[in-house]
N, CA, C and O atoms as a Maestro MAE file, in Angstrom:
{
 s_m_m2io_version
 :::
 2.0.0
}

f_m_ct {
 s_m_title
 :::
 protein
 m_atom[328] {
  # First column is atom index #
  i_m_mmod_type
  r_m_x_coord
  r_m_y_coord
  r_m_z_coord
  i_m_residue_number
  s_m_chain_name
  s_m_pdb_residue_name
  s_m_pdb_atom_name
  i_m_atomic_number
  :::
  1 25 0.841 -1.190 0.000 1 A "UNK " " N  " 7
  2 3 0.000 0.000 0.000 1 A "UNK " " CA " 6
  3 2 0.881 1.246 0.000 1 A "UNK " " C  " 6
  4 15 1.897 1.360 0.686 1 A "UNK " " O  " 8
  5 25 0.376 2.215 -0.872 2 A "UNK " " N  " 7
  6 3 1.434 3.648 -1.128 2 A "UNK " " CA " 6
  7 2 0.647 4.171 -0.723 2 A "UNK " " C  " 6
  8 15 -0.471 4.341 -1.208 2 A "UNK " " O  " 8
  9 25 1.203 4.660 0.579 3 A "UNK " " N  " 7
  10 3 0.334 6.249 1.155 3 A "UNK " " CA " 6
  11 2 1.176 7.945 0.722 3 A "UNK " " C  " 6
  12 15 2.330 8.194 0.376 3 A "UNK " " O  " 8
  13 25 0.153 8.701 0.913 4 A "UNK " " N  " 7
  14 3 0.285 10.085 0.661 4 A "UNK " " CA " 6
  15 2 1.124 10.519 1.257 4 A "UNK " " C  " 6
  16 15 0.807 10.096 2.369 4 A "UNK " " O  " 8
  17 25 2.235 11.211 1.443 5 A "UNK " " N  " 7
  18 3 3.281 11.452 2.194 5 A "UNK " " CA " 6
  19 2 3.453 13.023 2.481 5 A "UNK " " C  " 6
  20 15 4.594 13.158 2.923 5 A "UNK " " O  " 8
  21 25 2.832 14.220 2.419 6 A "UNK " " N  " 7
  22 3 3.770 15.634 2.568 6 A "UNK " " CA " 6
  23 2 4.968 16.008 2.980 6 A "UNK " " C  " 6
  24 15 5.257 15.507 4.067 6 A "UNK " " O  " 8
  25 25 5.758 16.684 2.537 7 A "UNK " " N  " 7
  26 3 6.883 16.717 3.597 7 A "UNK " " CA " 6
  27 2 6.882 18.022 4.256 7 A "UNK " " C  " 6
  28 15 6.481 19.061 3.731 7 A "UNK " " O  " 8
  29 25 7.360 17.906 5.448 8 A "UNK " " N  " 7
  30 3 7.310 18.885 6.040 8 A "UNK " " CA " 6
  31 2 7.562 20.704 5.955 8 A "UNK " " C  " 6
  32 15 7.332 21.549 6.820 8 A "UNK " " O  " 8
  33 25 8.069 20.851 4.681 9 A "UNK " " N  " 7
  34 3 8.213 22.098 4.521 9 A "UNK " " CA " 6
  35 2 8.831 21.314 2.734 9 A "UNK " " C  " 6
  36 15 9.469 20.290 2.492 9 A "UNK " " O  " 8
  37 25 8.226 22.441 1.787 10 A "UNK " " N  " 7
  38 3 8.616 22.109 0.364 10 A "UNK " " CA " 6
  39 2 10.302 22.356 0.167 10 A "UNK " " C  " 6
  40 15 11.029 23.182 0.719 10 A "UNK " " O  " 8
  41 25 10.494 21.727 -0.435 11 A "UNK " " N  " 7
  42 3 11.886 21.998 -0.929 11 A "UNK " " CA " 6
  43 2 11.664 22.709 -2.862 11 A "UNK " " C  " 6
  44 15 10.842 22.349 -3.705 11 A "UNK " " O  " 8
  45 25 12.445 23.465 -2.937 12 A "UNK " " N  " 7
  46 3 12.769 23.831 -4.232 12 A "UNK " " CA " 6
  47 2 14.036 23.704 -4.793 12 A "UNK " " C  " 6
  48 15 15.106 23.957 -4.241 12 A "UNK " " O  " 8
  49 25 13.778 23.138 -6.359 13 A "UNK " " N  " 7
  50 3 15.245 22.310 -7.007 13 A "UNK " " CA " 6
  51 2 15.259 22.822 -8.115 13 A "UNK " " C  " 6
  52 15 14.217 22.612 -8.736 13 A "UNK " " O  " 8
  53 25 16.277 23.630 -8.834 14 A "UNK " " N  " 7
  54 3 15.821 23.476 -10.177 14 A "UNK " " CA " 6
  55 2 15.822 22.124 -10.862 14 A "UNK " " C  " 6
  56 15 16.067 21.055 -10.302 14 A "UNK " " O  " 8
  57 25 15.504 22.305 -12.206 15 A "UNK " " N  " 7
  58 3 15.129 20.899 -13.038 15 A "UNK " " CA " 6
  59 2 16.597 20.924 -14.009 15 A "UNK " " C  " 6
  60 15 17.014 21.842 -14.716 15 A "UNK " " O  " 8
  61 25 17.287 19.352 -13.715 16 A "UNK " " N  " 7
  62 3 18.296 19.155 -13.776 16 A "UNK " " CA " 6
  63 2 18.804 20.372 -15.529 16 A "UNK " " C  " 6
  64 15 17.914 20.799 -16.264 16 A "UNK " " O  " 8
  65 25 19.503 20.505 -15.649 17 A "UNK " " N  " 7
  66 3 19.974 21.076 -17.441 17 A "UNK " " CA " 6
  67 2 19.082 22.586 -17.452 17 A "UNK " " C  " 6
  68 15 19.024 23.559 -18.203 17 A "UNK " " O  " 8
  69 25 18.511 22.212 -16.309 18 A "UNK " " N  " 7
  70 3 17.569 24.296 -16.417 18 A "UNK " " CA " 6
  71 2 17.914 25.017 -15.603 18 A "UNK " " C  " 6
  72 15 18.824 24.905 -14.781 18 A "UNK " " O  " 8
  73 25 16.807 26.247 -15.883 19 A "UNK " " N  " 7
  74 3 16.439 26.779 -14.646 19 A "UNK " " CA " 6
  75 2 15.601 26.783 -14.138 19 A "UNK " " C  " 6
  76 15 15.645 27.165 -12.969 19 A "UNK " " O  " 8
  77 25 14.429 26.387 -14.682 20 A "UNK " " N  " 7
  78 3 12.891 25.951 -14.006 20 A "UNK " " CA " 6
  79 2 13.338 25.707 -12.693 20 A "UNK " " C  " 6
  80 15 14.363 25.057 -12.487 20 A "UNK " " O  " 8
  81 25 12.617 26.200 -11.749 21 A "UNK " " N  " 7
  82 3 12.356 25.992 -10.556 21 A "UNK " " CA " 6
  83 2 10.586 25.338 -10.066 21 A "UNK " " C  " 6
  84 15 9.445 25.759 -10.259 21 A "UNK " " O  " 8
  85 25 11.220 24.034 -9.314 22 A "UNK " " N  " 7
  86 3 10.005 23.044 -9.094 22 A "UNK " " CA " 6
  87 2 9.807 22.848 -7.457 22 A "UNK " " C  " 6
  88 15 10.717 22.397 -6.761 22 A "UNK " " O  " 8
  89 25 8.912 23.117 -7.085 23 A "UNK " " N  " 7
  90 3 8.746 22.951 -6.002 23 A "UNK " " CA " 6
  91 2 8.114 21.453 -5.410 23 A "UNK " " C  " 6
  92 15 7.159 21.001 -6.043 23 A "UNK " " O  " 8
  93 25 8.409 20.989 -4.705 24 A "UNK " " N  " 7
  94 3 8.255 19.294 -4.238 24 A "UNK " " CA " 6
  95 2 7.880 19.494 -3.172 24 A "UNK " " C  " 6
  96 15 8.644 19.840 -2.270 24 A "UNK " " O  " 8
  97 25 6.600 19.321 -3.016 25 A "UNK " " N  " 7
  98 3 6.007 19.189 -1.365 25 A "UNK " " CA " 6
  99 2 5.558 17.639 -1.299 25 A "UNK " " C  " 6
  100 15 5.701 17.365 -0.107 25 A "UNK " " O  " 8
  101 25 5.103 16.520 -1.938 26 A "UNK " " N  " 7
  102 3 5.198 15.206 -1.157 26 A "UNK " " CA " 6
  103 2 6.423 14.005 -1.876 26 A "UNK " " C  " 6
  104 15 7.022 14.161 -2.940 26 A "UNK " " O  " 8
  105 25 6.495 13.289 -1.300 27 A "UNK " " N  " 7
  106 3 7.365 11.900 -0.984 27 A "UNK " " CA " 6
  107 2 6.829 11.234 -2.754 27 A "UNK " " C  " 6
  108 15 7.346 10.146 -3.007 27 A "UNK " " O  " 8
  109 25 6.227 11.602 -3.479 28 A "UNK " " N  " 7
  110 3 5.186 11.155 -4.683 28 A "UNK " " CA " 6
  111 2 5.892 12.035 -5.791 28 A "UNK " " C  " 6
  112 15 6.158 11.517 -6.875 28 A "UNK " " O  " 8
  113 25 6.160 13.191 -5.566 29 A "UNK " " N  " 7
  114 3 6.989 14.182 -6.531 29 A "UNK " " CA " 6
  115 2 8.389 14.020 -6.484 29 A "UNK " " C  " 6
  116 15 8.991 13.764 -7.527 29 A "UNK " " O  " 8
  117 25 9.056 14.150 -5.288 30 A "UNK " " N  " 7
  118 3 10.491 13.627 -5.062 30 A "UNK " " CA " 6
  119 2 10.825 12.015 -6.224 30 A "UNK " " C  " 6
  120 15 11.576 11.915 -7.194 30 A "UNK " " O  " 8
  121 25 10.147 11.251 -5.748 31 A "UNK " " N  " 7
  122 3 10.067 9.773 -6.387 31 A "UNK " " CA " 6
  123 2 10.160 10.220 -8.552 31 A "UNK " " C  " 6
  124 15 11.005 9.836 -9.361 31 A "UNK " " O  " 8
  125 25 9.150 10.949 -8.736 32 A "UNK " " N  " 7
  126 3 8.817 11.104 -9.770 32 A "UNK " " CA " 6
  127 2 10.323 11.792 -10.309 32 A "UNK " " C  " 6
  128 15 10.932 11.337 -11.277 32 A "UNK " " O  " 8
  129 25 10.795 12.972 -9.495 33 A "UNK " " N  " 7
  130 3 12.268 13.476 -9.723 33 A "UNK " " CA " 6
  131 2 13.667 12.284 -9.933 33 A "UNK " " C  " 6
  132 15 14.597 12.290 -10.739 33 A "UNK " " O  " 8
  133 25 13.177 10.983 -8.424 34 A "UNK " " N  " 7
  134 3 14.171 10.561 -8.967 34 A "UNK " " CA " 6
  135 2 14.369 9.355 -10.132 34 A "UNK " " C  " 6
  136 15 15.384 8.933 -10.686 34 A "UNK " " O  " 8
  137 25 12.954 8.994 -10.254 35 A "UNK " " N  " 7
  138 3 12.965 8.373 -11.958 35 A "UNK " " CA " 6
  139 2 13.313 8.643 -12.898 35 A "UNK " " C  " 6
  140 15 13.692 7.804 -13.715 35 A "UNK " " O  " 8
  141 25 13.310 9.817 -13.100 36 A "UNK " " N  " 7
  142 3 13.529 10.475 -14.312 36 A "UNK " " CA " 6
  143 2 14.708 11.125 -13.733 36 A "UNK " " C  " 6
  144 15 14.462 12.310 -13.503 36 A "UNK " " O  " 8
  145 25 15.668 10.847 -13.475 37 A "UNK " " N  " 7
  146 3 17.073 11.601 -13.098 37 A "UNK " " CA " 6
  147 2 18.294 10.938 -13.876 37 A "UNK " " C  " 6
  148 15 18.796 9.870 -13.525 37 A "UNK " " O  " 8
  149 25 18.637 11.546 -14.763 38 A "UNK " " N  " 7
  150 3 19.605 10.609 -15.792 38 A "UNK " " CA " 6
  151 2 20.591 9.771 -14.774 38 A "UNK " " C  " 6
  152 15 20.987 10.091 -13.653 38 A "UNK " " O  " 8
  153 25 20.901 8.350 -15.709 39 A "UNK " " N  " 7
  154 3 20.933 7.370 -15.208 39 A "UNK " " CA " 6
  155 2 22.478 7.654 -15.111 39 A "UNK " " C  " 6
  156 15 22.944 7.061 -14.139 39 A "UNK " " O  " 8
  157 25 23.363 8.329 -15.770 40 A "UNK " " N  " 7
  158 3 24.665 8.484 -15.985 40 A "UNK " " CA " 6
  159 2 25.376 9.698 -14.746 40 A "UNK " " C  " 6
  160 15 26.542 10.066 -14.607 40 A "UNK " " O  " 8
  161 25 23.879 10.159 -13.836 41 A "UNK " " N  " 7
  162 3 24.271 11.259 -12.945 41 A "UNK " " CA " 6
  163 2 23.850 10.255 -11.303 41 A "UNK " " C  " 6
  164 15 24.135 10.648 -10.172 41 A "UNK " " O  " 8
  165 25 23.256 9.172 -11.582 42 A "UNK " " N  " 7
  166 3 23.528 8.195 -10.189 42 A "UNK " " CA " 6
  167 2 23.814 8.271 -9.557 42 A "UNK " " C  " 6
  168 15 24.249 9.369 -9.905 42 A "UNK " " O  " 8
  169 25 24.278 8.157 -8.219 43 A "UNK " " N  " 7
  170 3 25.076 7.547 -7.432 43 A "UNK " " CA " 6
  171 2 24.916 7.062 -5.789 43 A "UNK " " C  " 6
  172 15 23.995 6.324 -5.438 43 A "UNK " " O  " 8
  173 25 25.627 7.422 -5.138 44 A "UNK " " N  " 7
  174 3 25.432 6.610 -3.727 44 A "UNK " " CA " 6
  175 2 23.917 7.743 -3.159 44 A "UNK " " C  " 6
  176 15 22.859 7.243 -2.777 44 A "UNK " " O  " 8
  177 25 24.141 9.145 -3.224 45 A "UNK " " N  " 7
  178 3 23.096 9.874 -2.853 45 A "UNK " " CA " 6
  179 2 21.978 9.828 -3.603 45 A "UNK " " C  " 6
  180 15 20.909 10.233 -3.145 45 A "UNK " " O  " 8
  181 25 22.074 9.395 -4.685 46 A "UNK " " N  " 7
  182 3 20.781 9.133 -5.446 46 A "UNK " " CA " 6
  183 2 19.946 7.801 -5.023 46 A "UNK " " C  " 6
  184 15 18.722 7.750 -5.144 46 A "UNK " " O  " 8
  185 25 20.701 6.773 -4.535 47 A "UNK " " N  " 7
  186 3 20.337 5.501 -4.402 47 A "UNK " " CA " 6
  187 2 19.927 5.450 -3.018 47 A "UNK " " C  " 6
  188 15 19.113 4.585 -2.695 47 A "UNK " " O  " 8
  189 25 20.447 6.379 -2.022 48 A "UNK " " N  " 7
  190 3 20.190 6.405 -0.256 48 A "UNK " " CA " 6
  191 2 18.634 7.149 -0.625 48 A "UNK " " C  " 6
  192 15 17.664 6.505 -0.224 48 A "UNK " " O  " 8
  193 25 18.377 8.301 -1.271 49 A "UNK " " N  " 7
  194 3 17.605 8.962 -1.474 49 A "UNK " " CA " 6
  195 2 16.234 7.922 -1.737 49 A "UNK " " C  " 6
  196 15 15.192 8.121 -1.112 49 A "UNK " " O  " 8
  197 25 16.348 6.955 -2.593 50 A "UNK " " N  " 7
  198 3 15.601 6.468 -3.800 50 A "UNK " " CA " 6
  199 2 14.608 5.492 -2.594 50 A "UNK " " C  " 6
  200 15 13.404 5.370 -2.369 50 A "UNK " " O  " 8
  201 25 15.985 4.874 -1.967 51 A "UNK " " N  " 7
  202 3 15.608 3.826 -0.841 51 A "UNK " " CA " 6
  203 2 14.634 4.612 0.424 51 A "UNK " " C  " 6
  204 15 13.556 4.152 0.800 51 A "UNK " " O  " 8
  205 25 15.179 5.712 0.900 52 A "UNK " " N  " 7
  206 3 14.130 6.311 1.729 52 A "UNK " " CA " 6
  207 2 13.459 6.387 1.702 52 A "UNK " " C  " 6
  208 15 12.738 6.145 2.670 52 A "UNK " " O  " 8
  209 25 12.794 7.018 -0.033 53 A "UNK " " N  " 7
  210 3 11.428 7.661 -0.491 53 A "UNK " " CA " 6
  211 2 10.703 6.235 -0.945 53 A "UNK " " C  " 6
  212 15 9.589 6.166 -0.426 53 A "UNK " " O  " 8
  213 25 10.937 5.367 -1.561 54 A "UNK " " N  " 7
  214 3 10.553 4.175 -1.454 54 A "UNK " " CA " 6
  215 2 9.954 3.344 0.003 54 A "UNK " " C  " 6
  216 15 8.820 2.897 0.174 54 A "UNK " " O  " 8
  217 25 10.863 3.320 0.744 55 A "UNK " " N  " 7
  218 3 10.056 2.676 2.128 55 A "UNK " " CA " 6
  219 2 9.204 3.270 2.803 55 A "UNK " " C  " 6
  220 15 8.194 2.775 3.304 55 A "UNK " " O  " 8
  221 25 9.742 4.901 2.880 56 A "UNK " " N  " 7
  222 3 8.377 5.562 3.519 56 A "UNK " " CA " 6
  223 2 7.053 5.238 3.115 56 A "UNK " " C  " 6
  224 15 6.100 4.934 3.831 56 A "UNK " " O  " 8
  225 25 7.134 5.377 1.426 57 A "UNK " " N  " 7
  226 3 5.859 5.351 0.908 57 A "UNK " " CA " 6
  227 2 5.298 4.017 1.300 57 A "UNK " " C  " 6
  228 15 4.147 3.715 0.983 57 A "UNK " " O  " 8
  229 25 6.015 3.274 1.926 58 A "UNK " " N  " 7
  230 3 5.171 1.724 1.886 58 A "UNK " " CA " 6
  231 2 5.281 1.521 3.165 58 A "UNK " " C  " 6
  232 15 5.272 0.361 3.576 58 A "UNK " " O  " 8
  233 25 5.420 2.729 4.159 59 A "UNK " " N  " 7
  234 3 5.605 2.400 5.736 59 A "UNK " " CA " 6
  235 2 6.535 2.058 6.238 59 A "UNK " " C  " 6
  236 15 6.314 1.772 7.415 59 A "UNK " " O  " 8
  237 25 7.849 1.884 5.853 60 A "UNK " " N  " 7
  238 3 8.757 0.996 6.280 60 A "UNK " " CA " 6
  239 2 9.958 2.211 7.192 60 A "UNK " " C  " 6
  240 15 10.819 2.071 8.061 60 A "UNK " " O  " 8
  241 25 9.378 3.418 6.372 61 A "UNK " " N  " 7
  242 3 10.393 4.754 7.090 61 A "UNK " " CA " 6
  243 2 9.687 5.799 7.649 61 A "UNK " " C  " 6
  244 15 8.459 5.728 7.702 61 A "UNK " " O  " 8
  245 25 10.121 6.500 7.958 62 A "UNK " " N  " 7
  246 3 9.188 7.933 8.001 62 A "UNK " " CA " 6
  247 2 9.463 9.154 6.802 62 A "UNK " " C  " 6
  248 15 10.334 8.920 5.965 62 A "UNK " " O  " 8
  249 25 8.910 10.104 6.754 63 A "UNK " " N  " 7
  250 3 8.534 10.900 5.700 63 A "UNK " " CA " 6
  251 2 9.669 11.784 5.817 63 A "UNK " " C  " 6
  252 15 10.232 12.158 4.788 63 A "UNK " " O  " 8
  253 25 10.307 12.382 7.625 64 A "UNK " " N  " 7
  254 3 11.025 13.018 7.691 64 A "UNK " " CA " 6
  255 2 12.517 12.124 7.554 64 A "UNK " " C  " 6
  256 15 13.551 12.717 7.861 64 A "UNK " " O  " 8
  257 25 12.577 10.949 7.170 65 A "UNK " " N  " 7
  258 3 14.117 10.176 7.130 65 A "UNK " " CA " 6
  259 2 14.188 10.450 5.474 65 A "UNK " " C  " 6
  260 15 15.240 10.894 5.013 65 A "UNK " " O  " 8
  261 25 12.628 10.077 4.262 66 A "UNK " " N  " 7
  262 3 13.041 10.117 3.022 66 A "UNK " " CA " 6
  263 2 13.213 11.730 2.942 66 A "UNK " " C  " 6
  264 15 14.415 11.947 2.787 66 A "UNK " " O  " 8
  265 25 12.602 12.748 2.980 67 A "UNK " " N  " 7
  266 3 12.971 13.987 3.100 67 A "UNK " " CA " 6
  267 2 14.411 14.564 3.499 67 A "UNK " " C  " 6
  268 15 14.996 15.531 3.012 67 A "UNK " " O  " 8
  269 25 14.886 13.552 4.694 68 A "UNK " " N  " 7
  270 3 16.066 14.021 4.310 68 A "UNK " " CA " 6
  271 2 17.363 13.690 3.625 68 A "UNK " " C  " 6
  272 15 18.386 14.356 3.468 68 A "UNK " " O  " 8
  273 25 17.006 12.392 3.238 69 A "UNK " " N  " 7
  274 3 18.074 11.848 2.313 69 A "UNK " " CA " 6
  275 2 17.515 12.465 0.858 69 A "UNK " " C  " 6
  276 15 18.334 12.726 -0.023 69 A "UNK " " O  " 8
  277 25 16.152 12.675 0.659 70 A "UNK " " N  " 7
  278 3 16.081 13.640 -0.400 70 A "UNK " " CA " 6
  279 2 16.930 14.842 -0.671 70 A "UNK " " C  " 6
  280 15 17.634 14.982 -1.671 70 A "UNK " " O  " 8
  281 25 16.792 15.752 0.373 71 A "UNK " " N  " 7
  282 3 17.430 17.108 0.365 71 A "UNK " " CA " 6
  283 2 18.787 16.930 0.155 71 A "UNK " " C  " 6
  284 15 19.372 17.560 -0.726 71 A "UNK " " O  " 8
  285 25 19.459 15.972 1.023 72 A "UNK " " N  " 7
  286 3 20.937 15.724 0.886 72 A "UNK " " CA " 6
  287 2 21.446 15.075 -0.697 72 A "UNK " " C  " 6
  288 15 22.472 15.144 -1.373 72 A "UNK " " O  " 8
  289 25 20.402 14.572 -0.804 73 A "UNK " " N  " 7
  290 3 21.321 14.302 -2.817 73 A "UNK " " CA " 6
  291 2 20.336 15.387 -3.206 73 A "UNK " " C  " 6
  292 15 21.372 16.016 -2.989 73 A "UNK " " O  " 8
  293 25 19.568 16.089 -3.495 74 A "UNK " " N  " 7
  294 3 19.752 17.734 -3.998 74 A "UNK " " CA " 6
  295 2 20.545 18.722 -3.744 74 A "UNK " " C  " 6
  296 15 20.724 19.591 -4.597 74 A "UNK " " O  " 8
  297 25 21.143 18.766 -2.561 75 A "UNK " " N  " 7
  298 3 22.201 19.179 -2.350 75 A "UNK " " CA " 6
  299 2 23.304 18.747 -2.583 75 A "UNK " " C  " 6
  300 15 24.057 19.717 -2.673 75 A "UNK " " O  " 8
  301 25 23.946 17.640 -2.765 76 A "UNK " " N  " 7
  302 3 24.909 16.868 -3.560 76 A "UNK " " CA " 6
  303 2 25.194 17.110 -5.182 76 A "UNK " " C  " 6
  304 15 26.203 17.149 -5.886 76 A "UNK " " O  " 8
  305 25 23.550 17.274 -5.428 77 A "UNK " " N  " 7
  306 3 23.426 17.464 -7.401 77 A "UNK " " CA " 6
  307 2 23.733 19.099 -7.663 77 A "UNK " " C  " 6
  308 15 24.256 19.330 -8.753 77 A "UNK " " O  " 8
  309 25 23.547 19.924 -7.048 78 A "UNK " " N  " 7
  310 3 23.741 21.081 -7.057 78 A "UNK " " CA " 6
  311 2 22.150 21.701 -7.253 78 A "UNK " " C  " 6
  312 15 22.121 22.838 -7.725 78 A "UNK " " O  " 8
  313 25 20.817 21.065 -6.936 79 A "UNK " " N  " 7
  314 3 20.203 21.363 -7.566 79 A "UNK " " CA " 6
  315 2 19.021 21.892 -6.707 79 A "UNK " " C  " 6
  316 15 17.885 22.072 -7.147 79 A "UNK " " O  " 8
  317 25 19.414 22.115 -5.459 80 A "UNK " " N  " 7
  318 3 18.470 22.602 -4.146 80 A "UNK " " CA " 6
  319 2 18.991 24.260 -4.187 80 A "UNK " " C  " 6
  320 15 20.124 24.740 -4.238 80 A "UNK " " O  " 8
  321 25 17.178 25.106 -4.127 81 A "UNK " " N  " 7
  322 3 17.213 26.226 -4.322 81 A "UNK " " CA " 6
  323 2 17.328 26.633 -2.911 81 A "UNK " " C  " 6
  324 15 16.713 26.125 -1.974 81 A "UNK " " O  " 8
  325 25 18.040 27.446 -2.862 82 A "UNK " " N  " 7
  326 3 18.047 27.858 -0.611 82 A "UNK " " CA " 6
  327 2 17.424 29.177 -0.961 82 A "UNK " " C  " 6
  328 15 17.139 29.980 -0.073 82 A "UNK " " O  " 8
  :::
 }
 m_bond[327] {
  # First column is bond index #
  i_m_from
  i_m_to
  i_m_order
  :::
  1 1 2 1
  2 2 3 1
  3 3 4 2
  4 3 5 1
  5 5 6 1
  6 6 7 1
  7 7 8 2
  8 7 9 1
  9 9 10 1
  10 10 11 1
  11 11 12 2
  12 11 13 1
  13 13 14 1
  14 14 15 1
  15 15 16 2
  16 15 17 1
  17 17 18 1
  18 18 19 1
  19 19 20 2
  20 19 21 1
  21 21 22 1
  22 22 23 1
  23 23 24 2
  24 23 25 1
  25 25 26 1
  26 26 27 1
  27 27 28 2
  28 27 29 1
  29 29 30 1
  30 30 31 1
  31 31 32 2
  32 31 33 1
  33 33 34 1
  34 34 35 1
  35 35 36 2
  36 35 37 1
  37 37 38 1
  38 38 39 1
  39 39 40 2
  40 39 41 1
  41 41 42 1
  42 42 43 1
  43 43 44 2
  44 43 45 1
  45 45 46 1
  46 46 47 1
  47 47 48 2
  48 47 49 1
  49 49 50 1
  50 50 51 1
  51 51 52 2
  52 51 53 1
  53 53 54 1
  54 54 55 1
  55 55 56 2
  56 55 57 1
  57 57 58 1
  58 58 59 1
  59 59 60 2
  60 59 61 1
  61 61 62 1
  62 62 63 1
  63 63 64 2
  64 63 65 1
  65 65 66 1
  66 66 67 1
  67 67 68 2
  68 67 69 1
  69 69 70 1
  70 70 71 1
  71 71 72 2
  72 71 73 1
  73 73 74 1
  74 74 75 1
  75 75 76 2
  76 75 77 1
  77 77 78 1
  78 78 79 1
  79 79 80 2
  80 79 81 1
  81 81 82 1
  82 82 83 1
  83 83 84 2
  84 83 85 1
  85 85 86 1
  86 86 87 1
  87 87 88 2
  88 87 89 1
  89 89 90 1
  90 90 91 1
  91 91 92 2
  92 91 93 1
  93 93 94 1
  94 94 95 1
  95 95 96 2
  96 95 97 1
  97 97 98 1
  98 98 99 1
  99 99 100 2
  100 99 101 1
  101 101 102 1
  102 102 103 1
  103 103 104 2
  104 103 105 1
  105 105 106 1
  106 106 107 1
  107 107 108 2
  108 107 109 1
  109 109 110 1
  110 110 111 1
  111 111 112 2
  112 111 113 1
  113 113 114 1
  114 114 115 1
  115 115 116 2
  116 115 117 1
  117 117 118 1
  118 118 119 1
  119 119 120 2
  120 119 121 1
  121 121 122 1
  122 122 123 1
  123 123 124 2
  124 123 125 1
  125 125 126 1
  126 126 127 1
  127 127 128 2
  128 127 129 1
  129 129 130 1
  130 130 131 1
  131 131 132 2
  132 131 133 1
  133 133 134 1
  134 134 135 1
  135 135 136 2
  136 135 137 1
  137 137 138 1
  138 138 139 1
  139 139 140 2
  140 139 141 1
  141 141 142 1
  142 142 143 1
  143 143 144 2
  144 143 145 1
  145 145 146 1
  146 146 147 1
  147 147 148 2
  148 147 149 1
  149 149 150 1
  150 150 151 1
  151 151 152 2
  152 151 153 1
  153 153 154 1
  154 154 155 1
  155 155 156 2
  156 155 157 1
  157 157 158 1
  158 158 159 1
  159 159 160 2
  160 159 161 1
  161 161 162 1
  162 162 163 1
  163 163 164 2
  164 163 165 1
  165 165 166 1
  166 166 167 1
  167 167 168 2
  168 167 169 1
  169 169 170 1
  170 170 171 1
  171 171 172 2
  172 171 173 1
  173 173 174 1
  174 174 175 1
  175 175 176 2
  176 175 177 1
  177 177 178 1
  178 178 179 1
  179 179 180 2
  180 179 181 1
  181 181 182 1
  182 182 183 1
  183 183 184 2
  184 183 185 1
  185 185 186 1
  186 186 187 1
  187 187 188 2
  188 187 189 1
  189 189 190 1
  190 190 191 1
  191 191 192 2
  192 191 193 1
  193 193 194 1
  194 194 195 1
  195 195 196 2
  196 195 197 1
  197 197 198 1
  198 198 199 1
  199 199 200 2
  200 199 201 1
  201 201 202 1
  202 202 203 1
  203 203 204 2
  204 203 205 1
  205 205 206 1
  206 206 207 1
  207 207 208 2
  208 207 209 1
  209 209 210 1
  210 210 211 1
  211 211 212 2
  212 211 213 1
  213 213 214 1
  214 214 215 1
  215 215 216 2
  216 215 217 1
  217 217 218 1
  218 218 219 1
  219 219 220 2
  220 219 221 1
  221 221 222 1
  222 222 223 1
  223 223 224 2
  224 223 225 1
  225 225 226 1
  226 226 227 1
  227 227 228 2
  228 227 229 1
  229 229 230 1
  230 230 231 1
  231 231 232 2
  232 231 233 1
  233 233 234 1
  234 234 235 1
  235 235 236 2
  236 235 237 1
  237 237 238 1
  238 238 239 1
  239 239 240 2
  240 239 241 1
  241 241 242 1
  242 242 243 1
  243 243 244 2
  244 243 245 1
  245 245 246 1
  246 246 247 1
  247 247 248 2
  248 247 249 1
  249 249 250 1
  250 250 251 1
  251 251 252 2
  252 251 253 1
  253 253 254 1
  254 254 255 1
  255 255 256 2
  256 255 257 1
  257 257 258 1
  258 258 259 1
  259 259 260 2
  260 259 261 1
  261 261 262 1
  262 262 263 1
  263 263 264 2
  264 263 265 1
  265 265 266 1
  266 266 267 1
  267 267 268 2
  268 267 269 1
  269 269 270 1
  270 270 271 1
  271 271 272 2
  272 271 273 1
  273 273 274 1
  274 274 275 1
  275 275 276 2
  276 275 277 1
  277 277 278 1
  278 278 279 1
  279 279 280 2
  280 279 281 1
  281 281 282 1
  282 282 283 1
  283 283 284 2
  284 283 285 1
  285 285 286 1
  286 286 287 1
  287 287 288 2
  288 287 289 1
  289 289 290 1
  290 290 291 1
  291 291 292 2
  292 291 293 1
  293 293 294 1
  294 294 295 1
  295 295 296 2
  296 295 297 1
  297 297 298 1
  298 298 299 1
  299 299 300 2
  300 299 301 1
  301 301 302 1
  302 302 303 1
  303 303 304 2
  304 303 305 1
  305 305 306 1
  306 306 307 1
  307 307 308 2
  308 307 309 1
  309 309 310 1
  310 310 311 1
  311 311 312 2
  312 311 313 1
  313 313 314 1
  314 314 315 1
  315 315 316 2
  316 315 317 1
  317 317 318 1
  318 318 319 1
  319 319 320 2
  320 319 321 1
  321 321 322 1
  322 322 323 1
  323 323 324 2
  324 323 325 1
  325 325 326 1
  326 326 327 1
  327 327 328 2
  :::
 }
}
């Protein structure tokens, strides 16, 4: 079962190769970011990230553990707006 997740305060990223600025307020948009995140830009923070937002959604984490391994590989990618 995938539940609805908010996170506690939105984060803003631009969109990788832009400048669009996207704002991500649940655990459902993050996920969607990291599907579509070229496969050649990977890595250990993408995959800690992937795993967080994944278990939360199925109960296994909390919202504030995938949130923050989210933020930390946006901040890793260069791609978290402060």
């Amino acid at each position: 079962m995938m539940l609805a997740l908010r996170l506690s305060a939105p984060l803003r990223i631009k969109s990788a190769g832009t400048e669009t600025i996207r704002d991500v307020s649940t655990l459902q948009d993050a996920s969607e970011i990291l599907v579509d995140w070229p496969h050649a830009k990977r890595g250990p923070f993408y995959q800690t990230a992937r795993e967080q937002i994944e278990a939360a959604l199925e109960g296994r984490a909390t919202a504030a553990q995938a949130q923050e391994a989210f933020s930390a590989f946006c901040a890793h990618a260069g791609v978290l707006v402060r």
